[in-house]
C-alpha positions as CSV (number, residue, x, y, z in Angstrom):
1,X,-12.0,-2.6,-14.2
2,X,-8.1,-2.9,-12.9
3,X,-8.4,-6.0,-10.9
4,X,-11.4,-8.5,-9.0
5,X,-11.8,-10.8,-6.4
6,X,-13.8,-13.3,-6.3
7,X,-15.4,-15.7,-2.8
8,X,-11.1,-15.5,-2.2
9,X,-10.4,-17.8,0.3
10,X,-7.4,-18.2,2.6
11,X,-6.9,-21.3,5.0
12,X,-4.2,-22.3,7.4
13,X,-3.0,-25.1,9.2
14,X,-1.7,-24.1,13.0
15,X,-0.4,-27.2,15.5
16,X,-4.2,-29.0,14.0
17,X,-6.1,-26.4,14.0
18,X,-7.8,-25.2,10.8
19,X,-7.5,-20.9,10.7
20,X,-9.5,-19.0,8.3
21,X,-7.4,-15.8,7.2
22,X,-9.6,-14.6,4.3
23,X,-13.2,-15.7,4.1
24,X,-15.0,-15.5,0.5
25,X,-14.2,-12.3,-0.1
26,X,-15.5,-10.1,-2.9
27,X,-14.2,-7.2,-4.4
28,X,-13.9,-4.8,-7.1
29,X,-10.9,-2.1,-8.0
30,X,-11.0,0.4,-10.4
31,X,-8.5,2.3,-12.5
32,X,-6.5,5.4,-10.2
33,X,-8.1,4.4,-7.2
34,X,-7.0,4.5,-3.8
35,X,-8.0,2.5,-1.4
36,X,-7.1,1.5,2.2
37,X,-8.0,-0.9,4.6
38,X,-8.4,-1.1,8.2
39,X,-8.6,-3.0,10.8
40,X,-7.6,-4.6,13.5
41,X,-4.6,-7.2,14.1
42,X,-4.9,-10.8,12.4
43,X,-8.2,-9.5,10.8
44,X,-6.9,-10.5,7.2
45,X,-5.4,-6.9,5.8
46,X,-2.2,-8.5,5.1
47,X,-3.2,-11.7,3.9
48,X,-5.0,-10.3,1.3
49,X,-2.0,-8.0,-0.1
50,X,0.0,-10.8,-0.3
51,X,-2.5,-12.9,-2.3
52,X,-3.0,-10.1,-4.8
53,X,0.7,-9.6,-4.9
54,X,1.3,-13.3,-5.6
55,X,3.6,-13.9,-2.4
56,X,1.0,-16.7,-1.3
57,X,-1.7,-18.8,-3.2
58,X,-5.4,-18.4,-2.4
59,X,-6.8,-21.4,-1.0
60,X,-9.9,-21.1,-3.6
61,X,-11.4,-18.1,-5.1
62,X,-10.3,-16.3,-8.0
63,X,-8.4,-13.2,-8.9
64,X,-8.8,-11.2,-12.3
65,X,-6.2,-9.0,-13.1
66,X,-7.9,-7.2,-15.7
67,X,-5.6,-4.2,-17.1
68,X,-3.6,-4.6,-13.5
69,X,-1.2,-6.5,-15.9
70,X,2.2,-5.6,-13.1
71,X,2.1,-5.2,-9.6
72,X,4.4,-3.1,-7.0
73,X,4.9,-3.9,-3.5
74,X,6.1,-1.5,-0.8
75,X,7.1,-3.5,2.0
76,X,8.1,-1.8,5.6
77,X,11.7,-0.1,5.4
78,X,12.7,-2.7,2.7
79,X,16.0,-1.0,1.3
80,X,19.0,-3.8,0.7
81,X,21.9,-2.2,2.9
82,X,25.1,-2.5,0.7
83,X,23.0,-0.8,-2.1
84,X,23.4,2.9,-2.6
85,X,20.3,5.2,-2.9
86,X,20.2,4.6,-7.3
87,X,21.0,1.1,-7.4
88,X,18.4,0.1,-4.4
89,X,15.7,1.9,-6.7
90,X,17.1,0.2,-10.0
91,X,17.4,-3.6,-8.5
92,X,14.8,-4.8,-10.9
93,X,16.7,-3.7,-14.0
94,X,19.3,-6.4,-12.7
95,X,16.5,-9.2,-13.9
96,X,14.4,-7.3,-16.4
97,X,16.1,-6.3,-19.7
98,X,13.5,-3.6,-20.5
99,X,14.0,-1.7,-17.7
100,X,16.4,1.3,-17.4
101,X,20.3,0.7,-16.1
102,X,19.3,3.8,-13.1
103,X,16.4,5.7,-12.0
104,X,16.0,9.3,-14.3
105,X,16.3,12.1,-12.2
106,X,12.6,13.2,-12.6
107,X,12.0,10.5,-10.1
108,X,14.4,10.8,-7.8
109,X,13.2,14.8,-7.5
110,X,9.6,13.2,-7.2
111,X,10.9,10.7,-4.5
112,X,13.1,14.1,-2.6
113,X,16.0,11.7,-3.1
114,X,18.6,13.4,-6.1
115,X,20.3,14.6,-3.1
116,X,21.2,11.5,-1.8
117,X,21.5,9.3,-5.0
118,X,25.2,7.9,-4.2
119,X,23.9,7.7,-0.3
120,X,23.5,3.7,1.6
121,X,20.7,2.9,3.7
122,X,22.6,3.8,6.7
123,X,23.1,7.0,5.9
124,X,19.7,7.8,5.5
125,X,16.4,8.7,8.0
126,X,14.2,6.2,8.3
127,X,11.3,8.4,6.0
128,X,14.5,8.5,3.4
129,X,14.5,4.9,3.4
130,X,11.4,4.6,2.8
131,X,11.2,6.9,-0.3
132,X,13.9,4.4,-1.3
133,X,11.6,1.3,-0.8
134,X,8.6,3.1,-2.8
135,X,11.1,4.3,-5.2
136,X,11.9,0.8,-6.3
137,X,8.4,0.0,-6.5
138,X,7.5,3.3,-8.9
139,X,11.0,2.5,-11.1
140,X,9.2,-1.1,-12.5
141,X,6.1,1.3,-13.4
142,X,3.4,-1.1,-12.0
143,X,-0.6,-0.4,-12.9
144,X,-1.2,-1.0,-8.8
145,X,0.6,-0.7,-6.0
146,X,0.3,-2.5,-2.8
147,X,1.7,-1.1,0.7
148,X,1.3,-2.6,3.9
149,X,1.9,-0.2,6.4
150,X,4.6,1.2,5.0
151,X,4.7,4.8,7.6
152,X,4.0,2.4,10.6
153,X,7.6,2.6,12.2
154,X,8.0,6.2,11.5
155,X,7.3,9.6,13.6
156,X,4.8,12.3,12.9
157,X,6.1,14.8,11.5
158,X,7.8,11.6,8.5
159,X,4.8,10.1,8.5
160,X,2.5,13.3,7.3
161,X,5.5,14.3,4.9
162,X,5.2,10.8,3.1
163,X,1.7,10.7,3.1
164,X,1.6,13.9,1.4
165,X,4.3,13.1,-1.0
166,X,2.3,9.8,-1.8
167,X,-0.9,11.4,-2.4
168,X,1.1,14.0,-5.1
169,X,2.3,11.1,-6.6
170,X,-1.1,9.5,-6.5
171,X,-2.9,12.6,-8.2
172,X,0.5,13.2,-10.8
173,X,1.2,9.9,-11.9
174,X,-2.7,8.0,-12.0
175,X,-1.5,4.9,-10.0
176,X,-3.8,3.1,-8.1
177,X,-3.1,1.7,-4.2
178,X,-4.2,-0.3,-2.2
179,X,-3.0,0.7,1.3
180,X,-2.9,-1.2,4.2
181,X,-2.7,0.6,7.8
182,X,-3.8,0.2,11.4
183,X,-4.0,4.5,11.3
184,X,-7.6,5.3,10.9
185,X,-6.7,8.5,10.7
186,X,-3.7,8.0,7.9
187,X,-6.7,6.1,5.9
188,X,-8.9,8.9,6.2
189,X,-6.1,11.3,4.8
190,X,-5.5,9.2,1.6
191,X,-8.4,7.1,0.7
192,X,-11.1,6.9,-1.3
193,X,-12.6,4.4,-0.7
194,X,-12.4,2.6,3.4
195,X,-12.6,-1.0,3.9
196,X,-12.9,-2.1,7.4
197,X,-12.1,-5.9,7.3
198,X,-13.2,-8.1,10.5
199,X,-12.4,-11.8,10.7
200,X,-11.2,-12.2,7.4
201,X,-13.7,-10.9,5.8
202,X,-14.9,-7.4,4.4
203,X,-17.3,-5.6,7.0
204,X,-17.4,-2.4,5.9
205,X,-17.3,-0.9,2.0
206,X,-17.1,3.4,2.6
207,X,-16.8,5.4,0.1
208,X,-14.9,8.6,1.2
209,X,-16.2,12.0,-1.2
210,X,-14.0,14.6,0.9
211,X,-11.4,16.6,-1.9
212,X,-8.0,16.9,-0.9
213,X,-6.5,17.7,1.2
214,X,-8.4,17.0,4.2
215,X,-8.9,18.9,7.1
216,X,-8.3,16.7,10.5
217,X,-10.3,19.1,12.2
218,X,-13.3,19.4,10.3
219,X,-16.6,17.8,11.7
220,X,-17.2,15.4,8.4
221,X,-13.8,13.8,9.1
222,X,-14.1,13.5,12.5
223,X,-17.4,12.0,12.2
224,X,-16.3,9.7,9.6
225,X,-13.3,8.7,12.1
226,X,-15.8,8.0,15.0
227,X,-17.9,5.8,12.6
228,X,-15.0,3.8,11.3
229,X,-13.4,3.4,14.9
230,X,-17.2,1.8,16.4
231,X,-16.9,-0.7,13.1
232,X,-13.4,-1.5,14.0
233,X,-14.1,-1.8,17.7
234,X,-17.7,-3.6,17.7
């Protein structure tokens, strides 16, 4: 078991108004899993990362870490400016002794980045930056990762070439994710395992048994797609 959840619980307080983000929710995650969820806007998705990630306390509820012992979080285009490529990747050595001075090479070619090691922020596409943000993630070697729709803000033809270089990295390095995305389709592409989330709590738990890579075209996806759209949507 890499991490559980148990009746996890979110509240807030709005102008008086009591809102319920996360709603006893239960789950289980297993070692080199991937997961995403989906649904639609305030339904909890991001709530939930951050509570695993430790950015917010639960409101009651319990998490176990089990052997998810350090966690990585890929936030949206998160790449500090007057860093260079290396030492955006490497900011965690600054606080953590054990930790490499700069990123080995082998990751940067995993990332598609050696070329642009001495490069800032602003002289890189936006899919560059965003190998930079998951590249400081993968440099702390973390058991899971989170990302919260980390592809959202970028175009097609990015988007696919990310998500394939995230699911070789998947399959090479035996991470586990947990991926957070409004795409049902992106989901479809990289999960195993869909969960459709509806007021805060967990509607749907699918299990997804297509092999990589899939086939956007083929009838089980698209029939998958339909059925996780009418959960979203009803």
């Amino acid at each position: 078991m890499l991490l559980n959840i148990t009746a996890l619980t979110k509240t807030y307080t709005i102008s008086g108004k009591l809102i319920t983000a996360l709603n006893t929710v239960d789950l289980t995650f297993s070692e080199n899993s991937f997961t995403c969820i989906v649904g639609k806007s305030g339904c909890g998705k991001t709530t939930l990362l951050r509570l695993l990630s430790g950015l917010e306390p639960a409101t009651s509820g319990t998490i176990d870490y089990g052997k998810a012992a350090k966690i990585g979080f890929v936030f949206r285009n998160h790449a500090d400016a007057w860093l260079t490529v290396n030492a955006n990747i490497a900011f965690a050595a600054k606080n953590d002794p054990s930790l490499p001075a700069a990123p080995d090479e082998k990751l940067l070619e995993l990332l598609g980045l050696k070329a642009f090691q001495h490069s800032f922020p602003a002289q890189l596409s936006g899919g560059m930056a965003q190998r930079t943000a998951l590249g400081r993630t993968l440099f702390q070697n973390p058991d899971l990762i989170l990302m919260d729709e980390p592809f959202s803000a970028l175009d097609y033809f990015t988007r696919r070439s990310l998500q394939q270089m995230l699911l070789n990295l998947f399959q090479q390095q035996k991470k586990s994710v947990i991926f957070v995305t409004h795409d049902v389709e992106e989901a479809l592409l990289l999960g195993q395992r869909i969960l459709v989330m509806q007021e805060g709590r967990i509607k749907i738990d699918q299990r997804i048994d297509m092999e990589y890579p899939r086939q956007q075209a083929s009838l089980s996806f698209q029939q998958l797609r339909l059925q996780i759209l009418s959960a979203i949507e009803n």
